[in-house]
C-alpha positions as a Markdown table, in Angstrom:
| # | Residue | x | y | z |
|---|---|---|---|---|
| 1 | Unk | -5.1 | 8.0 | -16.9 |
| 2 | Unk | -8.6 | 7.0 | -15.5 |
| 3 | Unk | -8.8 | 4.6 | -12.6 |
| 4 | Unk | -8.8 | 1.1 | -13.5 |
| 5 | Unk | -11.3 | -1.4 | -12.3 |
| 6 | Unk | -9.3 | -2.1 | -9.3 |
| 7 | Unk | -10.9 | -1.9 | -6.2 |
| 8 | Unk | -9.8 | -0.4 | -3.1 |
| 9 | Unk | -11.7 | -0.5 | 0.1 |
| 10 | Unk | -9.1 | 1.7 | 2.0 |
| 11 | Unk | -9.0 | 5.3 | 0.5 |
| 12 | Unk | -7.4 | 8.1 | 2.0 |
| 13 | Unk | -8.1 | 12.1 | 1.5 |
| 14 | Unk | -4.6 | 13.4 | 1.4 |
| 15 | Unk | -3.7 | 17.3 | 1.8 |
| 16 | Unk | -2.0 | 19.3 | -0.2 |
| 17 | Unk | 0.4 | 21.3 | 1.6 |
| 18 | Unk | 2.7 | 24.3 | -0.4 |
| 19 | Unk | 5.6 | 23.0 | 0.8 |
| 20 | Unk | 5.0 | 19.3 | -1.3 |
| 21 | Unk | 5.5 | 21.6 | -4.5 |
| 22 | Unk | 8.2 | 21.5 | -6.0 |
| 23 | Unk | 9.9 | 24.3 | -8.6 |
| 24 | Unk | 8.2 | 22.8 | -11.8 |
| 25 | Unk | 4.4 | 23.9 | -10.1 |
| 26 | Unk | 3.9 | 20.4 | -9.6 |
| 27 | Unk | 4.0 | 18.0 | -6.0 |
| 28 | Unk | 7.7 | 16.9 | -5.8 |
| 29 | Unk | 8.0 | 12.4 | -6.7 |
| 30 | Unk | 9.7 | 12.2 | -3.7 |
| 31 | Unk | 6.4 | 13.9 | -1.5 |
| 32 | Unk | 4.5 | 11.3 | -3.9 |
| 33 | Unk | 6.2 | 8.2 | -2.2 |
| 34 | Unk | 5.8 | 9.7 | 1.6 |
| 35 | Unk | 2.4 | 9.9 | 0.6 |
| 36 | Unk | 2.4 | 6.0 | -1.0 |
| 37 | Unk | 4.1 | 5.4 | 2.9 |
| 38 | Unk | 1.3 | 7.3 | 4.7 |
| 39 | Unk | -1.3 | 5.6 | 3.1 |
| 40 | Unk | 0.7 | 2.1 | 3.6 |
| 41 | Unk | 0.4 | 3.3 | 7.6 |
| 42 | Unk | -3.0 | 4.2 | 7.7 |
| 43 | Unk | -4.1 | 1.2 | 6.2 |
| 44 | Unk | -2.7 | -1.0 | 8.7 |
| 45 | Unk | -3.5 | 0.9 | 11.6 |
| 46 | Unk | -7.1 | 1.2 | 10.4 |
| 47 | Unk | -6.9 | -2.7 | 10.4 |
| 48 | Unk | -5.4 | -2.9 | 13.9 |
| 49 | Unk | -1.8 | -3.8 | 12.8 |
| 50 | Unk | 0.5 | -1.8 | 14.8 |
| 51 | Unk | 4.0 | -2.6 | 12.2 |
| 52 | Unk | 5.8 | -0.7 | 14.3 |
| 53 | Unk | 5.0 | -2.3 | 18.0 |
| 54 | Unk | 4.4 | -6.3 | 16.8 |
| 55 | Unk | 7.4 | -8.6 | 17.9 |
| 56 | Unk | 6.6 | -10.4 | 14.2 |
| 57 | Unk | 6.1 | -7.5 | 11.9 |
| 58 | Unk | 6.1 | -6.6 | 8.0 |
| 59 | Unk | 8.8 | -4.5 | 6.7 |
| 60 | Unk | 9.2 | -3.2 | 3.1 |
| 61 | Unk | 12.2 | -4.9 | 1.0 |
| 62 | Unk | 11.0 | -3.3 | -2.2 |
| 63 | Unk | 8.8 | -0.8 | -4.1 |
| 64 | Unk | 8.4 | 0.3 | -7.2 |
| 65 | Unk | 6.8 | 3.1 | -8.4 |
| 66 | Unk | 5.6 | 4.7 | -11.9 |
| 67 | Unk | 4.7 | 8.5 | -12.1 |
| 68 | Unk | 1.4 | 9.2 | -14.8 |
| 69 | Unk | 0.7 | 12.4 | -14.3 |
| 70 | Unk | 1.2 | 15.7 | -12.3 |
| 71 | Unk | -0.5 | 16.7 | -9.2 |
| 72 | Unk | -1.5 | 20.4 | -8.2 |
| 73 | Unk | -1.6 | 22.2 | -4.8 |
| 74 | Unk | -5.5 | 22.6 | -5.4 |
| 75 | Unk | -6.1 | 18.9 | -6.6 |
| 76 | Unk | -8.7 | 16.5 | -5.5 |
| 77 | Unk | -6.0 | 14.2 | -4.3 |
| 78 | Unk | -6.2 | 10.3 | -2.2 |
| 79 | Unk | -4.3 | 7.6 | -1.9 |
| 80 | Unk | -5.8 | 4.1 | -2.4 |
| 81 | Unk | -4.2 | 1.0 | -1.0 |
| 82 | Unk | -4.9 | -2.8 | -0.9 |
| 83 | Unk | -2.9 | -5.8 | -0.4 |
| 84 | Unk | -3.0 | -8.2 | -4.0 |
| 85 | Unk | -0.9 | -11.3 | -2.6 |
| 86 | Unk | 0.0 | -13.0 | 0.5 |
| 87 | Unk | 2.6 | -15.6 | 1.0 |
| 88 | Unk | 4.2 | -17.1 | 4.2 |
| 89 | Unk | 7.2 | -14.9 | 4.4 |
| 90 | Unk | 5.7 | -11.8 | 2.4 |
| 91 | Unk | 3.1 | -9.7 | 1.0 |
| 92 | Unk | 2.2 | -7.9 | -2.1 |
| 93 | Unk | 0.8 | -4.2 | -1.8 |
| 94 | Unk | -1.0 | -2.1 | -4.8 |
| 95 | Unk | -1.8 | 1.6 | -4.0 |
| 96 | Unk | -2.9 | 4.0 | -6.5 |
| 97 | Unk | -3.0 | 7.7 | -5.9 |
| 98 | Unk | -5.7 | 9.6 | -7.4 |
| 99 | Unk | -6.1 | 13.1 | -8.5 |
| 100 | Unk | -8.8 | 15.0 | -9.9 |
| 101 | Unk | -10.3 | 11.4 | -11.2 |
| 102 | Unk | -7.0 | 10.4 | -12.7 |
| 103 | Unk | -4.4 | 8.0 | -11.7 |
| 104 | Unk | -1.4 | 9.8 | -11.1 |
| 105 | Unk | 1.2 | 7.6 | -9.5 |
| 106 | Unk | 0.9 | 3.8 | -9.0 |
| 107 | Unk | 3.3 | 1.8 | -6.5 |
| 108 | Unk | 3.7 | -1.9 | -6.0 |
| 109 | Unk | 5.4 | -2.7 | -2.7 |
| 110 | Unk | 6.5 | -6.4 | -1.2 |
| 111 | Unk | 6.7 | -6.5 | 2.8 |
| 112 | Unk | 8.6 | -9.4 | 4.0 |
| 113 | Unk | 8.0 | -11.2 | 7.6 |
| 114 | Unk | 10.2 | -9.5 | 10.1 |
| 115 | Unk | 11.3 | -10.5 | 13.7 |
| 116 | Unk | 12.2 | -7.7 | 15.9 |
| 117 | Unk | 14.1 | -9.9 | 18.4 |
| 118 | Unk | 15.7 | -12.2 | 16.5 |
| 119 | Unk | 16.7 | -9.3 | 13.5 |
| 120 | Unk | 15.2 | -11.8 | 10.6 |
| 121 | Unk | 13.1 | -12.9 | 8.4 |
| 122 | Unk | 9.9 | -14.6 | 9.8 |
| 123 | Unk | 6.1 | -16.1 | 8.5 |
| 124 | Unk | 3.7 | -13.5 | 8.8 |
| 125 | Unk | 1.4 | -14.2 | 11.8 |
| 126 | Unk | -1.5 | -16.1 | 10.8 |
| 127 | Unk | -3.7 | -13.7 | 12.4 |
| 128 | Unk | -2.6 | -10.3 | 10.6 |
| 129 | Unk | -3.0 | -12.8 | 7.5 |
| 130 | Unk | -6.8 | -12.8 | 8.2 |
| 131 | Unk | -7.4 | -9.5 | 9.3 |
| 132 | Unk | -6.3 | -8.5 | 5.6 |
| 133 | Unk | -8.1 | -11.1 | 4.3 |
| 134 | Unk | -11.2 | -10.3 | 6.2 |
| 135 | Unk | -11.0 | -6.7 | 5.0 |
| 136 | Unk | -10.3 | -7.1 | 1.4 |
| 137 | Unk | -13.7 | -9.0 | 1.4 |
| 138 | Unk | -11.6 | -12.3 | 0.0 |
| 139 | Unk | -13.6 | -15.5 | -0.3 |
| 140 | Unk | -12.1 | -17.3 | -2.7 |
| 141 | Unk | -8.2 | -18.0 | -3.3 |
| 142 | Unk | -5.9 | -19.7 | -6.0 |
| 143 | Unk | -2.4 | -20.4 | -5.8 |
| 144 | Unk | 0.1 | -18.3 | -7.5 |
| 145 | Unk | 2.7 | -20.0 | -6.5 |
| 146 | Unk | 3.9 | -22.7 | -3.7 |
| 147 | Unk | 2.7 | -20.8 | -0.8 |
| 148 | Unk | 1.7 | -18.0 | -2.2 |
| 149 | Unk | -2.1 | -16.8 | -2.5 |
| 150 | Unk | -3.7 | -14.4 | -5.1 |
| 151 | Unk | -6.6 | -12.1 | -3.6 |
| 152 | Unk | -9.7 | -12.3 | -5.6 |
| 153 | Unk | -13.0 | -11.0 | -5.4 |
């Protein structure tokens, strides 16, 4: 499947190792969703978000994840990753991974609020809020739902 006309300003060149394929000739799903977590990482880190340091973090509470096509030990291969939503309590992930030109795997993720100290949920810090914002180049914003914004360009 070709890429869509979703854009992505964080891309990241993954490697192929031997070891990600599986029997069939093809990388293993499950080495597909550690990449899908890599590039969730990288993002944030390349933002300045340590997740796994804040006292108020993000955590994931679900994914979801569809498989397109197969991917090959000498592919052209990267994962793409944005953020699509942000409420007060959560945020919505897209992240595409890309090989040869194609889409090959897409996964949808929501990241819930999470306090370290008090072991719950919590609002996402209005600061890491902008940071995303800021990066995802998002000027203007309508609501989805109560207290819930929809990026757009």
């Amino acid at each position: 499947m070709e890429p869509d006309n979703q854009i992505f300003n964080h891309i990241l060149p993954l490697q192929i190792r031997f070891n990600d394929i599986d029997m069939m000739g093809h990388v293993n799903n499950a080495v597909i969703m550690e990449f899908f977590d890599y590039g969730k990482m990288k993002y944030f880190e390349h933002l300045g978000i340590n997740v796994e340091k804040e006292e108020v973090t993000i955590v994931i509470v679900h994914y979801e994840a569809d498989f397109r096509g197969q991917i090959f030990l000498d592919s052209s291969t990267e994962v793409r990753t944005k953020v699509e939503k942000i409420g007060q309590k959560s945020l919505n992930v897209l992240q595409h991974i890309v090989s040869d030109g194609q889409v090959k795997a897409v996964c949808k993720t929501v990241m819930s609020g999470y306090n370290r100290k008090t072991k719950t949920s919590d609002f996402i810090p209005e600061e890491m809020k902008k940071t995303i914002l800021d990066y995802e180049n998002r000027k203007n914003f309508s609501t989805f739902e109560k207290n819930v914004v929809t990026l757009q360009n």
